[in-house]
C-alpha positions in Angstrom: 100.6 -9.2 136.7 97.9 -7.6 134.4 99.9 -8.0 131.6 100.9 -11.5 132.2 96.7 -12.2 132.7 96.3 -10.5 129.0 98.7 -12.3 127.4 98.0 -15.6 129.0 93.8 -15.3 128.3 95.0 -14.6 124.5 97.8 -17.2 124.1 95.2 -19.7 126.1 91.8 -18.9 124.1 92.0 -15.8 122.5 92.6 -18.5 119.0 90.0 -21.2 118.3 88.3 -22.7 115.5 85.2 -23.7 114.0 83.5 -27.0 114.5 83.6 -27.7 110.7 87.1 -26.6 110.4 90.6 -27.2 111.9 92.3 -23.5 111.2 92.7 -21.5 113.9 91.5 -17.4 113.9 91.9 -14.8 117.1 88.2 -14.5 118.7 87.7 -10.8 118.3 86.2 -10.5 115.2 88.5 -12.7 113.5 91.2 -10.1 113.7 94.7 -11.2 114.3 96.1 -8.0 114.8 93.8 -7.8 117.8 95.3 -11.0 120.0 98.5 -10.3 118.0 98.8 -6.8 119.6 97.3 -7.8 122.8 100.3 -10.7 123.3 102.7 -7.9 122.3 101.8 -5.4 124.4 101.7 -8.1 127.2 104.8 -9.9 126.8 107.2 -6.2 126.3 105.2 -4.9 129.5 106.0 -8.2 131.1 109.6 -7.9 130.1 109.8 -4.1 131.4 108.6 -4.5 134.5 111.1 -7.3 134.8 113.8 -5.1 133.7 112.7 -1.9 135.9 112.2 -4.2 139.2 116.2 -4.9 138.2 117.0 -1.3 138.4 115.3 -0.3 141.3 117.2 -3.5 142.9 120.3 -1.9 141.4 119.6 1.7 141.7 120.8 2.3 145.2 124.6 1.0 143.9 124.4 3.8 141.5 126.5 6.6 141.9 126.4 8.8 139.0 123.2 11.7 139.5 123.4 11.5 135.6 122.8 8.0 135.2 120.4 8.1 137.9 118.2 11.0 136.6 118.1 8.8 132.8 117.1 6.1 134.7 114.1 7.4 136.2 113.4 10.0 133.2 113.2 6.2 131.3 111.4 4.5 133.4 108.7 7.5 133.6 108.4 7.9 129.9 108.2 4.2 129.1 105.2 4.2 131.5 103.4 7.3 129.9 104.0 5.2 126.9 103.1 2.0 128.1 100.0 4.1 130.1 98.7 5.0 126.1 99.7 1.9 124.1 97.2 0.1 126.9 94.4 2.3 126.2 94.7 2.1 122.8 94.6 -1.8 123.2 91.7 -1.7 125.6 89.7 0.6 123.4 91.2 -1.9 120.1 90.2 -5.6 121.7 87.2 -3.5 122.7 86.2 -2.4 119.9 86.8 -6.0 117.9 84.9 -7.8 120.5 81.7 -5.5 120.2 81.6 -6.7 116.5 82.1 -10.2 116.7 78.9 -12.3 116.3 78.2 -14.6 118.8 77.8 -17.6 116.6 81.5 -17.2 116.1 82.2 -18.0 119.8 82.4 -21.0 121.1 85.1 -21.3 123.4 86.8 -18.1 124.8 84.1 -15.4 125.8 85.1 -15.2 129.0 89.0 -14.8 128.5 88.3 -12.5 125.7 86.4 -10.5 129.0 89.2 -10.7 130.6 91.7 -9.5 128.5 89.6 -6.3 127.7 89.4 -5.8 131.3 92.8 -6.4 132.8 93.6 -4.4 129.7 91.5 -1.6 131.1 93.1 -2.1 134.6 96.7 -1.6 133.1 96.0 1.4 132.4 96.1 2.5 135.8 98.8 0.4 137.1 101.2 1.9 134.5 
């Protein structure tokens, strides 16, 4: 769920524009690699949890240990993974946002908020 409210604040208003001008930049200091890794991160962690949900549904139909103990030695490491690559986005958007002026925000402050924080909450739920 946190990952979904990450990516949806970025998708939703992490891009806007200036008054003057119709081109679109990502709010954190103008830094697409900032909403660009933020929707990554969110989507893949979307799409894992999806996939892991499916194998704990499936896991009890499993018979082999082996396959078993690879599916739970995956699952663990893709969370210590996914545990890091959140802080490191949490400390990235955070980072980005505490340099962007406020004359460059318009729309967005408070989903930008919200993505650093539920950010910082994924950390915990991975």
């Amino acid at each position: 769920v946190f990952a979904l409210i990450v990516f949806a604040c970025l998708v939703g208003e992490g891009y806007t524009n200036l008054p003057r001008s119709s081109q679109l930049f990502c709010i954190f200091n103008h830094n697409e690699d900032a909403c660009r890794y933020g929707i990554g991160i969110g989507i893949l962690a979307f799409l894992a949890c999806i996939f892991f949900f499916m194998v704990d549904i499936y896991f009890p139909q499993i018979s082999n240990a082996t396959d078993r103990k690879y599916l739970v030695l995956a699952d663990l490491g893709f969370s210590g993974l996914w545990t890091f690559l959140w802080f490191i986005g949490f400390c990235f958007l955070t980072n980005q946002w505490s340099w962007t002026r406020a004359e460059d925000v318009h729309v967005g402050a408070d989903s930008a908020r919200a993505a650093i924080t539920f950010s910082f909450f994924s950390i915990f739920s991975w």
